[in-house]
N, C-alpha and C positions, 0 to 999 in steps of 0.2 A: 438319414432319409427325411426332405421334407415332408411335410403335411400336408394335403390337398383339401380345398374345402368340397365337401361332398356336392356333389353335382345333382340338380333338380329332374327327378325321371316320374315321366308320363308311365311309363308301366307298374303298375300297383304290384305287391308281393304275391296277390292273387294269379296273377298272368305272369305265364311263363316268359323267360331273358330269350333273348335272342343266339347271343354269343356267350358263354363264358369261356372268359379269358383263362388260362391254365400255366402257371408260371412255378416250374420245380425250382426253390432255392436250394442248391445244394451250397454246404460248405463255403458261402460267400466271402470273402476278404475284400478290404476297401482297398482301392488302388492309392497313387502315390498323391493325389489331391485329397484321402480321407474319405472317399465318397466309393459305392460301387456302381456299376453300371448297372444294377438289379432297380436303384434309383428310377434311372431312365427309362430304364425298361418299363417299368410300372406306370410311369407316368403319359408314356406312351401309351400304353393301352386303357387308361381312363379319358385317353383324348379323342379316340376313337369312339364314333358316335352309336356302332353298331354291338360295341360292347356293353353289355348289362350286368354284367357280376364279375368277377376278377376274386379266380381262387388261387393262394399263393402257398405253396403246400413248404413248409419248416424241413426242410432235411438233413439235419447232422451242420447244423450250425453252429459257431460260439454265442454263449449267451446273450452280450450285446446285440448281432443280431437279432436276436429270438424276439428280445426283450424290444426291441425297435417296431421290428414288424406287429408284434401285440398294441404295441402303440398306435400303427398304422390302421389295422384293422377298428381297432377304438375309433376311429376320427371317420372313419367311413362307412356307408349304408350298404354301400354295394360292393365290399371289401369282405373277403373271408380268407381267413388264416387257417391251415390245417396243420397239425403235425404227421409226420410221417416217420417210424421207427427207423434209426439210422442205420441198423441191418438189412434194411430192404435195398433193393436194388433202384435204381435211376427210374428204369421202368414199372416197378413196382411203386414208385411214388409222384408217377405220372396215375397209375390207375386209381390211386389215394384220392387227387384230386380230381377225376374225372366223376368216382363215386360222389363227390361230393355236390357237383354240378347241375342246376336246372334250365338250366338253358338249350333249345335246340338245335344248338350246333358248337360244340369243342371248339375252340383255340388252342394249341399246344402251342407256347413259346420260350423258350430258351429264355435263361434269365439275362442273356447278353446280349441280346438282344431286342433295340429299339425298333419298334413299328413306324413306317413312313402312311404320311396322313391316307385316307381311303385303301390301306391294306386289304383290311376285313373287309369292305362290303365290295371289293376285285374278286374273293376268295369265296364268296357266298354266291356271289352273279357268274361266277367261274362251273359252279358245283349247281346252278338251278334244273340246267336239262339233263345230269347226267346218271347214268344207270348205276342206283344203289344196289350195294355200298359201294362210296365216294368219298374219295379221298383230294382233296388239293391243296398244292405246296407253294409256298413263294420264294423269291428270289433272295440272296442274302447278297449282301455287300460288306467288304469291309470299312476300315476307317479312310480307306484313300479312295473308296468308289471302286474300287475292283472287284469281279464277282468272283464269290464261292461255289463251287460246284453242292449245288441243291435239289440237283435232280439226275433220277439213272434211265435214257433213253431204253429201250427195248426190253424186252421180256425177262423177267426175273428166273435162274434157276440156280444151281449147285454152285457150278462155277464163277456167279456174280461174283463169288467171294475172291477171287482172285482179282477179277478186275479192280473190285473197290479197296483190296489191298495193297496194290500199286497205283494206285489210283490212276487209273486208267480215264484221260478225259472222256466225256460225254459230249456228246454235238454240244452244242451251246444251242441257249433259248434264249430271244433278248427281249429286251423290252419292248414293247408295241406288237409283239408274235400275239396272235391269239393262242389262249390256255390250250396246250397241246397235251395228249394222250402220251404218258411216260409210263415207264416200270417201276419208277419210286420216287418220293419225295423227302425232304428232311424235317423232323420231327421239330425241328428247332422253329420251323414256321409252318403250323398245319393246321388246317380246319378239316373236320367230318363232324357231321351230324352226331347226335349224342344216342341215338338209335340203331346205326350202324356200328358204331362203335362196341354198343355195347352188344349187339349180334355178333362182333369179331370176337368178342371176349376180350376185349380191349388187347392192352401189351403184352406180351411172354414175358413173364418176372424174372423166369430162366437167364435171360440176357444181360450183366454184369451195368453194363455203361451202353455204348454203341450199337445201333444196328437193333433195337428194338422196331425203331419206325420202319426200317426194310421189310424185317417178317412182317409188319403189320400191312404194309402195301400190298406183299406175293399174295399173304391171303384175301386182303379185298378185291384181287382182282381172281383168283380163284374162286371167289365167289360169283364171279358175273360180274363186277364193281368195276367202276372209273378211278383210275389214279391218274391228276391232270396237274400242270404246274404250270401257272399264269403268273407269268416274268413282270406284268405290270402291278403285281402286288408284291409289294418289297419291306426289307428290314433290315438293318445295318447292325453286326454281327460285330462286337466290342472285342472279346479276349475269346478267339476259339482254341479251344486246346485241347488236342490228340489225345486220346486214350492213352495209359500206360500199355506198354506192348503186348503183355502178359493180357491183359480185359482185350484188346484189340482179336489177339487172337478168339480168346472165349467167345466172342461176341462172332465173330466169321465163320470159328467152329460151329457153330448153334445152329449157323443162320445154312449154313451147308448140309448140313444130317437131314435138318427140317423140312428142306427143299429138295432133298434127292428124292428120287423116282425112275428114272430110265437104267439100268443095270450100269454103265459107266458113271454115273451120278452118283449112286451107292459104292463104287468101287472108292471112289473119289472121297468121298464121305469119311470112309474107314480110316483111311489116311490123312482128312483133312489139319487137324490139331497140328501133329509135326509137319506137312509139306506149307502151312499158313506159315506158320515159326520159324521156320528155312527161310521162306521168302522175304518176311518183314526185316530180317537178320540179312538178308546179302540187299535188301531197300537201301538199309538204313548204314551200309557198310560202303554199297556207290554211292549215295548222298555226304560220305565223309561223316556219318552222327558218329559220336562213341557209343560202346554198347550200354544198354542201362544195366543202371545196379540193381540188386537184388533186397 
């Protein structure tokens, strides 16, 4: 990872950041140039003018990069490095660095992802009139400009879980739409406030890998809250890769009990673990995958 020379900031450590940036390294590995895309990703958000602190939480890394990123944090003012026990969960070491955070408004970004210049302050101008807690998501693209689905139109309940298990598309949001009213966003690009946030109780630790940011959507918008996803604020999404099936399910399971309520919703519930399991299992059998190993 290179070095960056620390950047000259008018906000004194007295006044509070603006944005901190929030970036889980889990498990990083360098790809086949020697470099990771955790690189870019960082570099990205120091270039961002609306960012003021950039916390980069350690999770179950090999020591090289432990030992890198200690270096990183060394070279920078507005850099902090946290550890997070590699027993906790993804979402559990989202909340790691969220505690650690003084800035008025979260960043949660995926380490694979690179921010496109005026991201953040798309995402803050997105979130200024909207009824807290508020939530807003951006766009992701891959490496050839193709979008990923980043957002779940309509109302969140039980059986979300099915749709987002077959991945059921979503209308599409494009670019130039103004930030529209959705049911969820993807954690991989998300700003809320650092006050809502922590009024949600931030993430359910419950949640394995996946599908933390979903619950965290249902319930801001159970609260009275905005969940809004402004396609003009973007980020280019480097190596995304699927849960194990096994955490897929856990995470659908969780995200199904949590959100029952109407008496077919609890039925559903009961059964959700095996009928997700079934379904992922005949996904993954018409898409021709082999079954994973155990």
């Amino acid at each position: 990872m290179d070095r960056h020379p620390s950047r000259a900031r008018s906000t004194s450590a007295t006044l509070e950041p603006r944005v901190s940036a929030i970036v889980v390294a889990h498990k990083v590995r360098a790809n086949s140039s020697g470099r990771a895309p955790l690189d870019l990703c960082l570099r990205s958000a120091l270039a961002e003018d609306w960012i003021d602190e950039l916390i980069v939480v350690d999770h179950d890394n090999p020591e090289n990069i432990s030992s890198t990123l200690r270096a990183f944090e060394a070279d920078r003012r507005d850099v902090r490095v946290v550890r997070a026990d590699p027993s906790l969960s993804l979402a559990a070491a989202g909340n790691v660095g969220a505690a650690e955070a003084r800035g008025r408004w979260l960043l949660f970004l995926n380490a694979d992802v690179v921010l496109q210049r005026g991201a953040v302050a798309r995402l803050a101008a997105a979130g200024g009139g909207a009824q807290q807690p508020w939530i807003v998501g951006g766009r992701l693209l891959d490496l050839e400009g193709r979008e990923r689905q980043a957002a779940r139109t309509g109302a969140l309940n039980t059986f979300s879980a099915i749709a987002v298990a077959v991945e059921w598309p979503a209308r599409p949001l494009r670019k130039g739409d103004d930030a529209a009213k959705v049911g969820a966003v993807s954690g991989a690009l998300m700003l809320i406030p650092r006050g809502d946030f922590n009024e949600l109780n931030g993430f359910d630790e419950q949640f394995d890998t996946d599908y933390a940011d979903l619950d965290l959507c249902r319930r801001a918008a159970l609260a009275g809250g905005s969940v809004l996803f402004q396609p003009d604020a973007s980020g280019v999404q480097f190596e995304y890769a699927q849960a194990r099936k096994s955490r897929k399910v856990q995470g659908l399971t969780r995200f199904a009990v949590k959100s029952a309520e109407t008496p077919i919703e609890k039925a559903f519930a009961r059964v959700a673990g095996p009928a997700l399991a079934t379904l992922l299992a005949l996904k993954d059998l018409i898409a021709g995958r082999p079954p994973a190993r155990r």
